[in-house]
N, CA, C and O atoms as a GROMACS GRO file, in nm:
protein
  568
    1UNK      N    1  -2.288   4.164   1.055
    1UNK     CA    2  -2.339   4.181   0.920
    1UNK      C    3  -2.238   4.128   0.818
    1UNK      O    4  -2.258   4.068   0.712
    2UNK      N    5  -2.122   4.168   0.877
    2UNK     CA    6  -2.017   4.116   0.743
    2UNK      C    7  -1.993   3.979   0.731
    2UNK      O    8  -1.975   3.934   0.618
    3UNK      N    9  -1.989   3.911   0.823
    3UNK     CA   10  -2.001   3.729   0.893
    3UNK      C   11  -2.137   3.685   0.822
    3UNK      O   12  -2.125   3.584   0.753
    4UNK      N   13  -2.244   3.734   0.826
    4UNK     CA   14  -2.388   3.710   0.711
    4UNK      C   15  -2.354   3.741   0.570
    4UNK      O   16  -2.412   3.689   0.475
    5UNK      N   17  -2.271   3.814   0.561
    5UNK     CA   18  -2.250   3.862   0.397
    5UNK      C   19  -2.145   3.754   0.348
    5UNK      O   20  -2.180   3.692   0.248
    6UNK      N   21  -2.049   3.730   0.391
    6UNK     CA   22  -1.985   3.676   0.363
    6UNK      C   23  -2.021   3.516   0.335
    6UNK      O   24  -1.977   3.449   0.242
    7UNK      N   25  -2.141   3.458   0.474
    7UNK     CA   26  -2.199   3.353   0.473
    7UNK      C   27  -2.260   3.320   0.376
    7UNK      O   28  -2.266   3.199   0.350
    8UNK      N   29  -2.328   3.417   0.288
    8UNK     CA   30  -2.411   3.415   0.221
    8UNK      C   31  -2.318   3.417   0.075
    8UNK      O   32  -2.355   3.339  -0.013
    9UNK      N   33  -2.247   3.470   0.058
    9UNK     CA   34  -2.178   3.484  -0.060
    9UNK      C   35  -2.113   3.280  -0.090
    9UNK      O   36  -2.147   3.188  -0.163
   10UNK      N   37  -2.053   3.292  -0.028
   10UNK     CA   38  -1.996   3.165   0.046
   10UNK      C   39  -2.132   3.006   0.002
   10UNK      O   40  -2.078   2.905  -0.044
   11UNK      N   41  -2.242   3.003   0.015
   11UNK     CA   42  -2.341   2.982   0.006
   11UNK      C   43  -2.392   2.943  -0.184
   11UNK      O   44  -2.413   2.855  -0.268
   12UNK      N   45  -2.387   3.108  -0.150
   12UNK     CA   46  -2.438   3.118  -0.326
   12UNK      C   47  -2.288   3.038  -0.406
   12UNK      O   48  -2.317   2.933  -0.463
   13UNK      N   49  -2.173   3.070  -0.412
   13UNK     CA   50  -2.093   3.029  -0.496
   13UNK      C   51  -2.073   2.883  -0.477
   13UNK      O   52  -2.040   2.818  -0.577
   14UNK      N   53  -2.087   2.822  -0.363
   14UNK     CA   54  -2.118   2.659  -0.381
   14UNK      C   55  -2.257   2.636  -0.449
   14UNK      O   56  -2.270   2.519  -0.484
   15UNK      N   57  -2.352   2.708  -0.473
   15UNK     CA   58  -2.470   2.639  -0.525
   15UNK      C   59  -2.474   2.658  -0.666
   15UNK      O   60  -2.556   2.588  -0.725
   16UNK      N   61  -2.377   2.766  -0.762
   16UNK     CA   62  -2.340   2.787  -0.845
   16UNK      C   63  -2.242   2.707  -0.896
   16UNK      O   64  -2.243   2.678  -1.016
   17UNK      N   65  -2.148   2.664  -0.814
   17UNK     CA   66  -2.050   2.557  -0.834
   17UNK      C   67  -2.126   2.429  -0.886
   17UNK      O   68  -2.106   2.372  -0.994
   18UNK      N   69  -2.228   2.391  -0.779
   18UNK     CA   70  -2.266   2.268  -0.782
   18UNK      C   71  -2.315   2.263  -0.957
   18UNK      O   72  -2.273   2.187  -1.044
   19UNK      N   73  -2.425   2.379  -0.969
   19UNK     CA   74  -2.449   2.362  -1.105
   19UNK      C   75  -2.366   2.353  -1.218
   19UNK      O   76  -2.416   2.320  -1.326
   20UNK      N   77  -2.218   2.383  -1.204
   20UNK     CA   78  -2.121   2.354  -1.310
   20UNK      C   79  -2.027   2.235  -1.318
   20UNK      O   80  -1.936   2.214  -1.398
   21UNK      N   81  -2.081   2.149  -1.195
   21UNK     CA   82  -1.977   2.061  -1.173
   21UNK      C   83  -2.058   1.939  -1.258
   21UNK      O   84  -2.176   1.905  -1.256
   22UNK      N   85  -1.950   1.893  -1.329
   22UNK     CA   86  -1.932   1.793  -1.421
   22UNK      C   87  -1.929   1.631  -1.375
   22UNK      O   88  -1.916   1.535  -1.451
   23UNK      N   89  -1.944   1.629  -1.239
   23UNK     CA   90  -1.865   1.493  -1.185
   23UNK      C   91  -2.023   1.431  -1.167
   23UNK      O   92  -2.126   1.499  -1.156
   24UNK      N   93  -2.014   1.297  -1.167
   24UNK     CA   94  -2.154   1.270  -1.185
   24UNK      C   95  -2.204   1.238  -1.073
   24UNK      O   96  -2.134   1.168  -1.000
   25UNK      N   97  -2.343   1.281  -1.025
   25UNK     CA   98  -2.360   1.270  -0.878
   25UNK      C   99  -2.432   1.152  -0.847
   25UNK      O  100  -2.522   1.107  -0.918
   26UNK      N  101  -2.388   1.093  -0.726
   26UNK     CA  102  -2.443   0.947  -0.670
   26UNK      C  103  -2.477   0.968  -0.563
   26UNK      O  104  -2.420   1.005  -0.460
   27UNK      N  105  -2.659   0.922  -0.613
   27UNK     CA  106  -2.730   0.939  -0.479
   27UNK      C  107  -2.696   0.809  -0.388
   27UNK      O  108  -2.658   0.696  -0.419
   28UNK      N  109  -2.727   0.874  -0.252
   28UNK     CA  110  -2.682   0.715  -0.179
   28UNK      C  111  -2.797   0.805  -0.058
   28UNK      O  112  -2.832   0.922  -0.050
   29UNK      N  113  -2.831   0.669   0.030
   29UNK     CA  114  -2.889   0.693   0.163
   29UNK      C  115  -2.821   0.760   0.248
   29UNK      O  116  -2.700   0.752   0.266
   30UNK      N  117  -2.923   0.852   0.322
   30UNK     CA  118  -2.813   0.941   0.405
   30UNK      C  119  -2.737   0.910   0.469
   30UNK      O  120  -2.635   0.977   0.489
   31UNK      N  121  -2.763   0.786   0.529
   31UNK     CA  122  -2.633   0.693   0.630
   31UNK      C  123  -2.537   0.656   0.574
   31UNK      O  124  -2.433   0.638   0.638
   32UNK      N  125  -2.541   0.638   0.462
   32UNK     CA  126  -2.441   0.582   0.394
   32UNK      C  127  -2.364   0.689   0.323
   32UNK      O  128  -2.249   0.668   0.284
   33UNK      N  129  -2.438   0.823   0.304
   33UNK     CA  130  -2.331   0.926   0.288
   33UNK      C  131  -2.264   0.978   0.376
   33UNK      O  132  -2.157   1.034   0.349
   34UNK      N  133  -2.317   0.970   0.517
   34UNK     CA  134  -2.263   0.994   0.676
   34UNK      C  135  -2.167   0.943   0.640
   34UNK      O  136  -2.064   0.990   0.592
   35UNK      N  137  -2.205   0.819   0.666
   35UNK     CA  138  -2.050   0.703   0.637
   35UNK      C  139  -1.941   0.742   0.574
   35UNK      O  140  -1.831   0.768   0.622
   36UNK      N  141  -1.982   0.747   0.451
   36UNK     CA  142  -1.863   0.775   0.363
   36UNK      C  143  -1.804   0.877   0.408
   36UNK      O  144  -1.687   0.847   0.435
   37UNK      N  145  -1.839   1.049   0.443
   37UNK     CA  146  -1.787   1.125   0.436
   37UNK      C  147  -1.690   1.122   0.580
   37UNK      O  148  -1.590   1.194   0.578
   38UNK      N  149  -1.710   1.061   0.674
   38UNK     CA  150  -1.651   1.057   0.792
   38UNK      C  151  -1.520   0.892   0.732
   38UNK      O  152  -1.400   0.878   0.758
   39UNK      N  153  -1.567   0.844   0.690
   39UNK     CA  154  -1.473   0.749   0.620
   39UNK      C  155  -1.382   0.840   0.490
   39UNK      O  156  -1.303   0.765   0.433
   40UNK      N  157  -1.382   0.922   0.460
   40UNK     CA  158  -1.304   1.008   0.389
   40UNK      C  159  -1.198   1.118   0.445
   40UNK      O  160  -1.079   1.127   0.414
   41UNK      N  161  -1.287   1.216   0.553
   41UNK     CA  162  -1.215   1.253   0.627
   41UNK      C  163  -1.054   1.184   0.727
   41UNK      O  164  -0.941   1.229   0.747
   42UNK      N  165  -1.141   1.031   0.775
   42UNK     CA  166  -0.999   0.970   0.855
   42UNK      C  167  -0.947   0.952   0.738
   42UNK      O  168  -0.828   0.968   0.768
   43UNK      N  169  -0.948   0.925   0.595
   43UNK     CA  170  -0.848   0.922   0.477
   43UNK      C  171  -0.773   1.029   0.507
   43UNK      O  172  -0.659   1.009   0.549
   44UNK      N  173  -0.817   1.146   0.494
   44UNK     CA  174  -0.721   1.220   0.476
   44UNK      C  175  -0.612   1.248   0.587
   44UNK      O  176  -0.491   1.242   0.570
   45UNK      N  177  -0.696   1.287   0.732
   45UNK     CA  178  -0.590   1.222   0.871
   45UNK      C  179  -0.484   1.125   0.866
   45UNK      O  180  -0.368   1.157   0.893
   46UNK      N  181  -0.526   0.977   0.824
   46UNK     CA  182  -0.395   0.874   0.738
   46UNK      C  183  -0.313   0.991   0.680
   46UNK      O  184  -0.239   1.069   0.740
   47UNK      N  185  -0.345   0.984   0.545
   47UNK     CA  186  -0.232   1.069   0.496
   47UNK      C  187  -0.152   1.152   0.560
   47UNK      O  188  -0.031   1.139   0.582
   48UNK      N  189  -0.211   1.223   0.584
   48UNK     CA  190  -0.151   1.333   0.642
   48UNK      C  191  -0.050   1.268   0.746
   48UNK      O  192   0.067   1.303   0.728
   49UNK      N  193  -0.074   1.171   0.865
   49UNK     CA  194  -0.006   1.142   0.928
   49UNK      C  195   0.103   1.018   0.837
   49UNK      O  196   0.188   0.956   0.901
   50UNK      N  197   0.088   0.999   0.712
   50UNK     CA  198   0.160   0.888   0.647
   50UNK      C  199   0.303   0.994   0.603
   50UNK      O  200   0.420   0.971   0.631
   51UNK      N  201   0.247   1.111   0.525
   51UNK     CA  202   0.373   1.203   0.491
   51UNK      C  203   0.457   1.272   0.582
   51UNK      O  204   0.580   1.278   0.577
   52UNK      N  205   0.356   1.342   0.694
   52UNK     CA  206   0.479   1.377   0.825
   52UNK      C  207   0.590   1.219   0.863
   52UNK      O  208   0.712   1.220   0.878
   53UNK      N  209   0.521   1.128   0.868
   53UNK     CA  210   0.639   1.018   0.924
   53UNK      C  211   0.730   0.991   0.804
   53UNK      O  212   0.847   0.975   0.838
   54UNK      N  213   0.707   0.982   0.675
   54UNK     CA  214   0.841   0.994   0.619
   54UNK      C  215   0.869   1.086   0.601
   54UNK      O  216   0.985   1.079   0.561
   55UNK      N  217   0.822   1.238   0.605
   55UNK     CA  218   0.925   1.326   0.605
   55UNK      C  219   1.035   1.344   0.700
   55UNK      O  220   1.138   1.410   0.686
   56UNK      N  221   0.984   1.257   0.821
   56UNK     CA  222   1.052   1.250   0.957
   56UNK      C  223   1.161   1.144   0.970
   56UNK      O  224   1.252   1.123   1.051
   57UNK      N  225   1.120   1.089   0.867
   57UNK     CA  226   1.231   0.919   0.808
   57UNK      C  227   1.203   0.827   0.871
   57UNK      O  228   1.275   0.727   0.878
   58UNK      N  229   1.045   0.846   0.956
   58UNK     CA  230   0.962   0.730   0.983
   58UNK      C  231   0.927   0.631   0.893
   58UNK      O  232   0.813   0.586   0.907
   59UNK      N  233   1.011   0.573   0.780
   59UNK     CA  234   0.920   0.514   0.644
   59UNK      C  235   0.886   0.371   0.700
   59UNK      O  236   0.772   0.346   0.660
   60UNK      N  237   0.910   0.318   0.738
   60UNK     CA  238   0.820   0.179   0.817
   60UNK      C  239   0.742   0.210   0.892
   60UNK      O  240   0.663   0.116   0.890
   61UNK      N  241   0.692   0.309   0.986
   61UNK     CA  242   0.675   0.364   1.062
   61UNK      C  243   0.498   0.422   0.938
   61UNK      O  244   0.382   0.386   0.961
   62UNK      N  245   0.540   0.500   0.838
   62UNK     CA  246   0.430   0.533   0.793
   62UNK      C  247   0.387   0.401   0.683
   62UNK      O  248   0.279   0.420   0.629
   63UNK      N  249   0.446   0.294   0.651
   63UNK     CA  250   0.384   0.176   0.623
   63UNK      C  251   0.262   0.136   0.640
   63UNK      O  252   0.156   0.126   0.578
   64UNK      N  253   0.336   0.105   0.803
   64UNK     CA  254   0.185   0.041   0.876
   64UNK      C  255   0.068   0.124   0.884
   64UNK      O  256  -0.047   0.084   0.866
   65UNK      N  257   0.110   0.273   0.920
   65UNK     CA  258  -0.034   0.360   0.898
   65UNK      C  259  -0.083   0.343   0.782
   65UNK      O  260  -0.206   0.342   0.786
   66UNK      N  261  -0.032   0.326   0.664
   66UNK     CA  262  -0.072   0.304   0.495
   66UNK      C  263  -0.170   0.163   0.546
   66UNK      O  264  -0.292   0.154   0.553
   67UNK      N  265  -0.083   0.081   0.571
   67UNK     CA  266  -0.196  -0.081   0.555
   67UNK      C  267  -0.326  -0.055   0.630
   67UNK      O  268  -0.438  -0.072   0.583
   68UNK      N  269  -0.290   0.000   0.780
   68UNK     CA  270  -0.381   0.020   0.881
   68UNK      C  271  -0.518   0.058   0.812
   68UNK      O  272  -0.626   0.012   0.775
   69UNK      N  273  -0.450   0.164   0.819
   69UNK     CA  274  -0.593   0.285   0.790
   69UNK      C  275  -0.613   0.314   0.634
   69UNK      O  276  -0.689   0.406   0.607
   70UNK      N  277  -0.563   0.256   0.546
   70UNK     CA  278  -0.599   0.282   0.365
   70UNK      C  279  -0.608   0.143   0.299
   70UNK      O  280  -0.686   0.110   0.210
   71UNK      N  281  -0.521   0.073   0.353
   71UNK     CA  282  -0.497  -0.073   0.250
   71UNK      C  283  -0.598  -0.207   0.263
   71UNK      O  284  -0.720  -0.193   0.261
   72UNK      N  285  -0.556  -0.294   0.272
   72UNK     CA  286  -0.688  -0.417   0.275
   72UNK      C  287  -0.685  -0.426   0.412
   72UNK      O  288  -0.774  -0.489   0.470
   73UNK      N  289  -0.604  -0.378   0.468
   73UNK     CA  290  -0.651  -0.383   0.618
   73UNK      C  291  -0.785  -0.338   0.663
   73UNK      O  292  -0.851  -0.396   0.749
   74UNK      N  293  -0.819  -0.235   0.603
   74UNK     CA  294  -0.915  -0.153   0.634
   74UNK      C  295  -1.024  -0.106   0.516
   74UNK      O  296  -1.080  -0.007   0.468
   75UNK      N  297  -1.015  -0.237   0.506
   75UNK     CA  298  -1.171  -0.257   0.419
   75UNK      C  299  -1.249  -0.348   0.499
   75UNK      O  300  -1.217  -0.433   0.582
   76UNK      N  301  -1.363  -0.309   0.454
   76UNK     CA  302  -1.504  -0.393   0.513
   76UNK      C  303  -1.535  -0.333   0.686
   76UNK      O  304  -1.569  -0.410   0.775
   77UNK      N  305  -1.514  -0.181   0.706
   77UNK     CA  306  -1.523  -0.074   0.811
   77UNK      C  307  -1.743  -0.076   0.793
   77UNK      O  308  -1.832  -0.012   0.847
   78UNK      N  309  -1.740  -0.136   0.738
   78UNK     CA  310  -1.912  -0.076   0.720
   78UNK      C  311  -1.955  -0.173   0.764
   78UNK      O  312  -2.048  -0.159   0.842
   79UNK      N  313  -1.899  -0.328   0.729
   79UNK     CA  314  -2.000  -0.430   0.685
   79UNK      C  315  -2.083  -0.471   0.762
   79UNK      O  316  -2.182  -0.525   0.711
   80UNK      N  317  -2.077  -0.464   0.880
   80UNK     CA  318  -2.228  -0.463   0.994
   80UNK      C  319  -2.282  -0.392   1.014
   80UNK      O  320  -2.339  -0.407   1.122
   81UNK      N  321  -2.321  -0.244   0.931
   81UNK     CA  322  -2.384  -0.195   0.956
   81UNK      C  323  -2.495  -0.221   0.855
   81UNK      O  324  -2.467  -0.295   0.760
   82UNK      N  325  -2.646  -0.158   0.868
   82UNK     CA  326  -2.738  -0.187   0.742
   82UNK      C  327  -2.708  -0.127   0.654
   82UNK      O  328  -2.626  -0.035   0.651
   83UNK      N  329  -2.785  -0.180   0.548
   83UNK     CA  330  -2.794  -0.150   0.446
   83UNK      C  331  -2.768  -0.071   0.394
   83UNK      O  332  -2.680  -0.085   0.309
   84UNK      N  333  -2.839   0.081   0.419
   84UNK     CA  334  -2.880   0.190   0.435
   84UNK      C  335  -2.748   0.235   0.516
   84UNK      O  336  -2.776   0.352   0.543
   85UNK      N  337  -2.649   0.216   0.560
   85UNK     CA  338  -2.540   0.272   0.608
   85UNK      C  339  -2.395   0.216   0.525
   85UNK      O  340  -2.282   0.258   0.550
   86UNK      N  341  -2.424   0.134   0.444
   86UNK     CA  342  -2.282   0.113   0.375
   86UNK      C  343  -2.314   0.180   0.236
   86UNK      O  344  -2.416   0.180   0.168
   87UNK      N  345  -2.179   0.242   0.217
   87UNK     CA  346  -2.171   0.337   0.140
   87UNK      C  347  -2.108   0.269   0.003
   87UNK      O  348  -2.121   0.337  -0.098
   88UNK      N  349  -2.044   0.146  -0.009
   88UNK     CA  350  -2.024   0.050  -0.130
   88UNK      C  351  -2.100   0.024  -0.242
   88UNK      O  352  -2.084   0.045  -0.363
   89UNK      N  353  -2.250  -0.064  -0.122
   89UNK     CA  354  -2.373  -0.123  -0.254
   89UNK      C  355  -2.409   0.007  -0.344
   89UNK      O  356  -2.450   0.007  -0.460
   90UNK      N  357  -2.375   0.156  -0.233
   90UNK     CA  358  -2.466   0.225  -0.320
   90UNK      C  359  -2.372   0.273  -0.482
   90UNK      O  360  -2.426   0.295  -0.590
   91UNK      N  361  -2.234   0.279  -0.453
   91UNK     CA  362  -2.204   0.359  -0.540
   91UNK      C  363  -2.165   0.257  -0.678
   91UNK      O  364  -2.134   0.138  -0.671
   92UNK      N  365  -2.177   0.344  -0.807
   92UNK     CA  366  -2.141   0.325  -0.948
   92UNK      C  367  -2.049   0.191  -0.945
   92UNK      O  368  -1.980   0.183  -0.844
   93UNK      N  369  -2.039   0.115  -1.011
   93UNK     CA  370  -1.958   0.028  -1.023
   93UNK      C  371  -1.761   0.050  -1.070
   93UNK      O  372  -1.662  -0.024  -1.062
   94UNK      N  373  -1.780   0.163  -1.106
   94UNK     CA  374  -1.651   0.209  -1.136
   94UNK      C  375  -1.590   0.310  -1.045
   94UNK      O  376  -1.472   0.329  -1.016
   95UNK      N  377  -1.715   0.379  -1.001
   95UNK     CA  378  -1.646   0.435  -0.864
   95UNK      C  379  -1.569   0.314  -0.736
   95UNK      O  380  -1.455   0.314  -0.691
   96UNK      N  381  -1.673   0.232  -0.712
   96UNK     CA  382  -1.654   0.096  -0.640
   96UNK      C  383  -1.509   0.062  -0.660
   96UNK      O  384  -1.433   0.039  -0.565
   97UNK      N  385  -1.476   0.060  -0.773
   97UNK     CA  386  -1.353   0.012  -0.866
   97UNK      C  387  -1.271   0.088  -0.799
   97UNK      O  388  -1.181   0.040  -0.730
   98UNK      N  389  -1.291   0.208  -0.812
   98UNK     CA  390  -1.133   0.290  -0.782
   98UNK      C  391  -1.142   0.309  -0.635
   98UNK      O  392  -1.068   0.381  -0.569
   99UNK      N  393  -1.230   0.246  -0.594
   99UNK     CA  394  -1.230   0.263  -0.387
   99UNK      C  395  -1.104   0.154  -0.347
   99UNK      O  396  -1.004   0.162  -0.275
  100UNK      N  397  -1.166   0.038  -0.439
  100UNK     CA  398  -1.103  -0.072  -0.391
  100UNK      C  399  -0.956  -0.111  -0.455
  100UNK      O  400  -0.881  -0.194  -0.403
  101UNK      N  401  -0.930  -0.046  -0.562
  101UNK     CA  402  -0.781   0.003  -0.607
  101UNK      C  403  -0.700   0.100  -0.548
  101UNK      O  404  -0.578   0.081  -0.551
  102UNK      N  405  -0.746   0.202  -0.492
  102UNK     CA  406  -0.720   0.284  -0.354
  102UNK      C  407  -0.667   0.179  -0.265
  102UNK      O  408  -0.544   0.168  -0.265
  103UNK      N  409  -0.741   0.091  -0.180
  103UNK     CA  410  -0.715   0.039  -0.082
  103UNK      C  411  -0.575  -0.087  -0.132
  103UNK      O  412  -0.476  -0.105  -0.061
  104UNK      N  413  -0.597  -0.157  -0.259
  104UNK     CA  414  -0.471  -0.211  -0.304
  104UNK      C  415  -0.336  -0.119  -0.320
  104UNK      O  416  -0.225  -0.153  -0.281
  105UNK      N  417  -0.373   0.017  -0.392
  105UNK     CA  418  -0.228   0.078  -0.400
  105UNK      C  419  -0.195   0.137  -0.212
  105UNK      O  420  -0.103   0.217  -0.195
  106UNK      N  421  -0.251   0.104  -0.126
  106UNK     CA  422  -0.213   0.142   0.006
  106UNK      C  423  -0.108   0.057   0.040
  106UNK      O  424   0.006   0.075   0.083
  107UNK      N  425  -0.197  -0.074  -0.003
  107UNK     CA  426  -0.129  -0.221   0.047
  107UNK      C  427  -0.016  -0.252  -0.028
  107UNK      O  428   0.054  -0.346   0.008
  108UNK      N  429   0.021  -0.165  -0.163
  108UNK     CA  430   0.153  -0.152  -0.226
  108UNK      C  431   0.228  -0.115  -0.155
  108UNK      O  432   0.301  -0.177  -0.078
  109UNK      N  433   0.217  -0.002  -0.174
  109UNK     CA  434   0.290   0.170  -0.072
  109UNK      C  435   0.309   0.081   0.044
  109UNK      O  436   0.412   0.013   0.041
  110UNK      N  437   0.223   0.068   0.153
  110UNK     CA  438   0.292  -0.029   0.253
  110UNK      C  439   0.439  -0.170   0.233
  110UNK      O  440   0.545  -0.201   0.287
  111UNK      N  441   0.379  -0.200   0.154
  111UNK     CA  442   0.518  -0.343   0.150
  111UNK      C  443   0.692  -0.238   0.122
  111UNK      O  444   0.795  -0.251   0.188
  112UNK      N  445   0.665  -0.140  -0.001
  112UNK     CA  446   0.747  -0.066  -0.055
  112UNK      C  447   0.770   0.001   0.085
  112UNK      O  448   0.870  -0.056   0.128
  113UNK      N  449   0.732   0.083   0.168
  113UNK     CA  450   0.789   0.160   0.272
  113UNK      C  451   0.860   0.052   0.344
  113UNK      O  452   0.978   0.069   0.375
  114UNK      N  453   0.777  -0.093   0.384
  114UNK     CA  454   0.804  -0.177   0.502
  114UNK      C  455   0.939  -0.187   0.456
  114UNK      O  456   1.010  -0.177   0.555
  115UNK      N  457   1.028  -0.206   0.323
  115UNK     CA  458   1.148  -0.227   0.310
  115UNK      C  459   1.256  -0.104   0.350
  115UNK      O  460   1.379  -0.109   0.338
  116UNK      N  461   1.186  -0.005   0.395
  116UNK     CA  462   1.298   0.088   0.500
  116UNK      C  463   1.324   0.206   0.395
  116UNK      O  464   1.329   0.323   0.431
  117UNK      N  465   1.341   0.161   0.252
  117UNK     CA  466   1.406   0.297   0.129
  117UNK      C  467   1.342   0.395   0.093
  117UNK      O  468   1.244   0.409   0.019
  118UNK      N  469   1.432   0.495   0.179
  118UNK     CA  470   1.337   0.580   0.145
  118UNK      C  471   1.307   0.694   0.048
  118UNK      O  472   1.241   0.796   0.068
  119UNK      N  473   1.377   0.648  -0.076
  119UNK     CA  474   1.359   0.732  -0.181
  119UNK      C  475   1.257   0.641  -0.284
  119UNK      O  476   1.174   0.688  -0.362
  120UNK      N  477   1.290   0.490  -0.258
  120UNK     CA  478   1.106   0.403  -0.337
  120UNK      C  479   1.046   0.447  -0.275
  120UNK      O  480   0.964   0.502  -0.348
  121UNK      N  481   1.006   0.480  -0.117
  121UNK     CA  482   0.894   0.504  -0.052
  121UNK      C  483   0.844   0.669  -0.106
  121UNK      O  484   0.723   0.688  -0.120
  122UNK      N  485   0.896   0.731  -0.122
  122UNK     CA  486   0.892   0.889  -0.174
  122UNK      C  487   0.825   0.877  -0.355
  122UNK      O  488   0.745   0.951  -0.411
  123UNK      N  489   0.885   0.774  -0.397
  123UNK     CA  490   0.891   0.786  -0.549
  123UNK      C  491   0.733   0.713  -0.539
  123UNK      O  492   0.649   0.745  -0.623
  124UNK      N  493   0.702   0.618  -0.436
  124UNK     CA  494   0.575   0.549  -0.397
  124UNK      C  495   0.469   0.637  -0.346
  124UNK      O  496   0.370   0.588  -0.401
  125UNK      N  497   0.413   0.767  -0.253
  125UNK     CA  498   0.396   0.819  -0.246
  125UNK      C  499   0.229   0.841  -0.301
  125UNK      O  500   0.125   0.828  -0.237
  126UNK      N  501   0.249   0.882  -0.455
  126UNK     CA  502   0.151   0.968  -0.560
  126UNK      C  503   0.033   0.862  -0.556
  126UNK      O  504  -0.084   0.898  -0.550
  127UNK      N  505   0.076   0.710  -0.562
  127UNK     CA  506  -0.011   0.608  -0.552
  127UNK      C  507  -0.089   0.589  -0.436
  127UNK      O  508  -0.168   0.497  -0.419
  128UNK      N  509  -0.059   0.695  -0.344
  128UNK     CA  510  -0.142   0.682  -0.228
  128UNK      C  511  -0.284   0.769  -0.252
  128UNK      O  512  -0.392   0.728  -0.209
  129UNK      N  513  -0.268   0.899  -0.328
  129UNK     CA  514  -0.319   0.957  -0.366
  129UNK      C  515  -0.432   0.933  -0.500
  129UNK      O  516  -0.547   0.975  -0.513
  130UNK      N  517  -0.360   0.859  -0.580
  130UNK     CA  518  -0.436   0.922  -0.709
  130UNK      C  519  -0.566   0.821  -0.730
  130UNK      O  520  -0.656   0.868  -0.800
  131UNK      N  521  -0.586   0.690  -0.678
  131UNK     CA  522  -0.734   0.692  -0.667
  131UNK      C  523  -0.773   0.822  -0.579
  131UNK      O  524  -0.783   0.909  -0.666
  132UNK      N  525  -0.796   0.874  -0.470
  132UNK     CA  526  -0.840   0.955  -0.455
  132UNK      C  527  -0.866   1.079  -0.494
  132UNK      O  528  -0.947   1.156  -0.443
  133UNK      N  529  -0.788   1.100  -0.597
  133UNK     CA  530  -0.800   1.242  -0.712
  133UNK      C  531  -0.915   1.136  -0.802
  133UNK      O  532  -1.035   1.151  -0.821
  134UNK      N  533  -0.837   1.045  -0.840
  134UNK     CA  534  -0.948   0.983  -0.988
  134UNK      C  535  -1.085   1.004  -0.916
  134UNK      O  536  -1.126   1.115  -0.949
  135UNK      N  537  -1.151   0.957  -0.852
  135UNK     CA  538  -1.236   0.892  -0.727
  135UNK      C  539  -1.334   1.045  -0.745
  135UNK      O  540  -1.441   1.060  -0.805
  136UNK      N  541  -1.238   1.161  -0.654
  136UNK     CA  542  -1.322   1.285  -0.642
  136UNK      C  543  -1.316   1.374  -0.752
  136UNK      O  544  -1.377   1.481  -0.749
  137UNK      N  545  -1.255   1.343  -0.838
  137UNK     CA  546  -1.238   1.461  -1.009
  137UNK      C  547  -1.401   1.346  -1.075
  137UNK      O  548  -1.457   1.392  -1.174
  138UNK      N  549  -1.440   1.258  -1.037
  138UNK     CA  550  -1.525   1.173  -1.097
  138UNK      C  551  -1.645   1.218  -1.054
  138UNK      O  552  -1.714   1.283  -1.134
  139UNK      N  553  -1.690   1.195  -0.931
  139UNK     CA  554  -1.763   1.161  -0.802
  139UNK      C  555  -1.810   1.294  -0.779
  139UNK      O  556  -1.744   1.396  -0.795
  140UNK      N  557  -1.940   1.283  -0.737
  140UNK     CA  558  -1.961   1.378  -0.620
  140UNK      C  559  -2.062   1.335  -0.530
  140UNK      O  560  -2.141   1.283  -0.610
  141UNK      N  561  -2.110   1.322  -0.422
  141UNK     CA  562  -2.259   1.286  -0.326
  141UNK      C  563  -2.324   1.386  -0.294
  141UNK      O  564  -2.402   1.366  -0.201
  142UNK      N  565  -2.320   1.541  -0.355
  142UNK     CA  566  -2.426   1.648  -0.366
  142UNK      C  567  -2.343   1.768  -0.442
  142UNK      O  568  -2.398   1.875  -0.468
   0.00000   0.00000   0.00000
């Protein structure tokens, strides 16, 4: 009963949320929100594995994970799929914008780590992030 109560509470305050949230919502095809959201998630996996390796003083080391998996390396992950599964055509043009400025400040952050220093690579860092704050403080897909 308390696992239902709680479920339910849990429930209601996201559907209450949703109604106060300010971020403007973009409908997209369900495949293409599949997409995205499983293409968001390995974002955050990157990261996560980008900051353990320089906290570890892996900083070349978390470079290449930056180019790999965030930077221009790793754009165009959709493009054979249809239509209806790429998650790009569908969104805002300024959202679009800060996807693909995301993936340039990766490809920064990468060159800056590849040089070994690791207090630019630290001071480099926030740019890995903040399209993705701009992006989701903007955005929402429900």
């Amino acid at each position: 009963m308390k696992t239902i109560l709680i479920g339910a509470l849990a429930l209601l305050a996201g559907t209450l949320h949703a109604a106060d949230d300010g971020r403007q919502l973009v409908a997209m095809p369900a495949a293409a929100e599949a997409a995205l959201r499983v293409e968001m998630r390995a974002n955050l996996l990157a990261i996560n594995e980008i900051l353990g390796l320089v906290a570890a003083g892996k900083i070349t080391e978390a470079g290449e994970v930056a180019e790999k998996e965030l930077g221009h390396s790793a754009m165009g992950k959709h493009r054979s799929q249809p239509f209806d599964a790429r998650p790009g055509p569908h969104m805002p043009a300024a959202m679009h914008a800060i996807g693909m400025e995301g993936h340039q400040a990766a490809s920064d952050f990468a060159r800056v780590a590849a040089s070994g220093d690791r207090d630019k690579t630290i001071t480099a860092l926030p740019s890995l992030t903040s399209g993705c704050v701009a992006c989701h403080y903007a955005y929402r897909i429900r």
